[in-house]
C-alpha positions as CSV (number, residue, x, y, z in Angstrom):
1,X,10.4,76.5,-42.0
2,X,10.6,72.8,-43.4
3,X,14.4,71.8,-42.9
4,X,15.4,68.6,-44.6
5,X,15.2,66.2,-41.4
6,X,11.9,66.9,-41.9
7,X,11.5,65.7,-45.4
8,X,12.8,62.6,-46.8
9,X,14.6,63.6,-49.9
10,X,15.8,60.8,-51.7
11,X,17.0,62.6,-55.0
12,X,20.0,64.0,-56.2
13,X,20.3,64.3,-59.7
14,X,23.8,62.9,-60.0
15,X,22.7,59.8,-58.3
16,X,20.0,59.2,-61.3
17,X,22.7,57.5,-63.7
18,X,22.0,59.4,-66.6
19,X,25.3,58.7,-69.1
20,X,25.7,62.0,-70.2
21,X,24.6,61.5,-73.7
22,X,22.5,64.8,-74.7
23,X,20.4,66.5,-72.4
24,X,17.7,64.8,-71.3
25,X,15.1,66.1,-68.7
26,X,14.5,65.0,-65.3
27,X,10.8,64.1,-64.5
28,X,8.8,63.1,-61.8
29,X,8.6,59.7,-62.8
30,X,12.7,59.5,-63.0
31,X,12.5,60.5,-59.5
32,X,9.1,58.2,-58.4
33,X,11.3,55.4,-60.3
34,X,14.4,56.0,-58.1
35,X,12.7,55.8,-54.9
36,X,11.5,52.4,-55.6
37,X,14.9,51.0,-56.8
38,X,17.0,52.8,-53.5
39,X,14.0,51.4,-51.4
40,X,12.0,48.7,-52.4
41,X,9.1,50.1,-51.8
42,X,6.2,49.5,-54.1
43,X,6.2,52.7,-56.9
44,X,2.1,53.4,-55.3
45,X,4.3,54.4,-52.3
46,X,6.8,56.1,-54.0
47,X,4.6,58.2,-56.0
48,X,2.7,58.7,-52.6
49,X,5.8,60.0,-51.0
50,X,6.9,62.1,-53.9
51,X,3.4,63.7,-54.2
52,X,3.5,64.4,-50.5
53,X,7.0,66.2,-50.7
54,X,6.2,68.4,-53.2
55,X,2.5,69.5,-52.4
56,X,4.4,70.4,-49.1
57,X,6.7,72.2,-50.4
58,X,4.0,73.9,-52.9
59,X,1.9,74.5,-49.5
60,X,5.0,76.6,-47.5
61,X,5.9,78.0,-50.5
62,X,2.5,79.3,-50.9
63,X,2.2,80.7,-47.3
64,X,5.5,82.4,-47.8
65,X,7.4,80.1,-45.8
66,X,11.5,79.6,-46.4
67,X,12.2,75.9,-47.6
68,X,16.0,75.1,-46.8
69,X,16.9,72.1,-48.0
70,X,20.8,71.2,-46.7
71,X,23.4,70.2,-48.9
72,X,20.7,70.7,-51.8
73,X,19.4,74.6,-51.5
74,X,16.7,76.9,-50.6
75,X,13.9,77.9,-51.7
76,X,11.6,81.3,-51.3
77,X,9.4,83.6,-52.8
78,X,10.6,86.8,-53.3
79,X,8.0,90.0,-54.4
80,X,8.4,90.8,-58.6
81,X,8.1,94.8,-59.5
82,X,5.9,96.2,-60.9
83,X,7.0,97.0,-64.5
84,X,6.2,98.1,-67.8
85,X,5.9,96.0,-71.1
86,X,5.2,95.9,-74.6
87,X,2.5,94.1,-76.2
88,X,4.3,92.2,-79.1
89,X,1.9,92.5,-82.2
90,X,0.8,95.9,-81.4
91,X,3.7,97.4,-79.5
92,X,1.5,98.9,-77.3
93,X,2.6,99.5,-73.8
94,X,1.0,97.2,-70.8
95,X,1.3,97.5,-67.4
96,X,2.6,94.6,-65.7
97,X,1.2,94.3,-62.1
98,X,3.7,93.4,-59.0
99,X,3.7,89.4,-58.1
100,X,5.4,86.9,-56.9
101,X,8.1,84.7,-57.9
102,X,9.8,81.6,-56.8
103,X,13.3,82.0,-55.7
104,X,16.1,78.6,-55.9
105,X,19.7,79.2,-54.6
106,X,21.3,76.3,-54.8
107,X,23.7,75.1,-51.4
108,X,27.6,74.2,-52.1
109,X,27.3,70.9,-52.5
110,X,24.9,71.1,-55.4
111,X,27.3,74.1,-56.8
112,X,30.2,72.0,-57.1
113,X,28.5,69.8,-59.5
């Protein structure tokens, strides 16, 4: 299980100063660009540490680990049903095969936002 003294997490979304003016998404470089400014660190650094954190997380999620993240939330992948559906254009039924499916549930702190 990766617990977050493990991983440096240096984002928080309400840390990012967005002014709250429309909805704008958060991307990867928002984050990259954060690192630098709350560290200093050159942004070939940062993007090398943001990288790292998520193809870790990617990697445990893909072996079915449990990635708890405190004060932030956890994440796990959870088995999908099997299920039937309908094909759109010909209305057609289709079998839809069991999978897998990422699971977020966010901790307090994050809630109380």
């Amino acid at each position: 299980m990766i617990k977050a003294n493990h991983i440096i997490w240096l984002w928080a979304a309400r840390d990012l100063g967005r002014d709250g003016a429309g909805e704008e998404d958060l991307i990867k470089l928002d984050i990259i660009n954060e690192v630098v400014n709350k560290t200093g660190i050159t942004k070939t650094k940062a993007e090398m540490a943001v990288e790292t954190v998520f193809e870790s997380m990617k990697r445990a999620l893909s072996s079915g680990e449990r990635i708890e993240l405190r004060g932030f939330g956890i994440f796990n992948v959870r088995p999908r049903k099997t299920g039937i559906g309908r094909n759109p254009r010909t209305g057609a039924e289709v079998a839809i095969p069991p999978g897998k499916a990422v699971r977020f549930k966010p901790g307090k702190e994050l809630q109380a936002l």
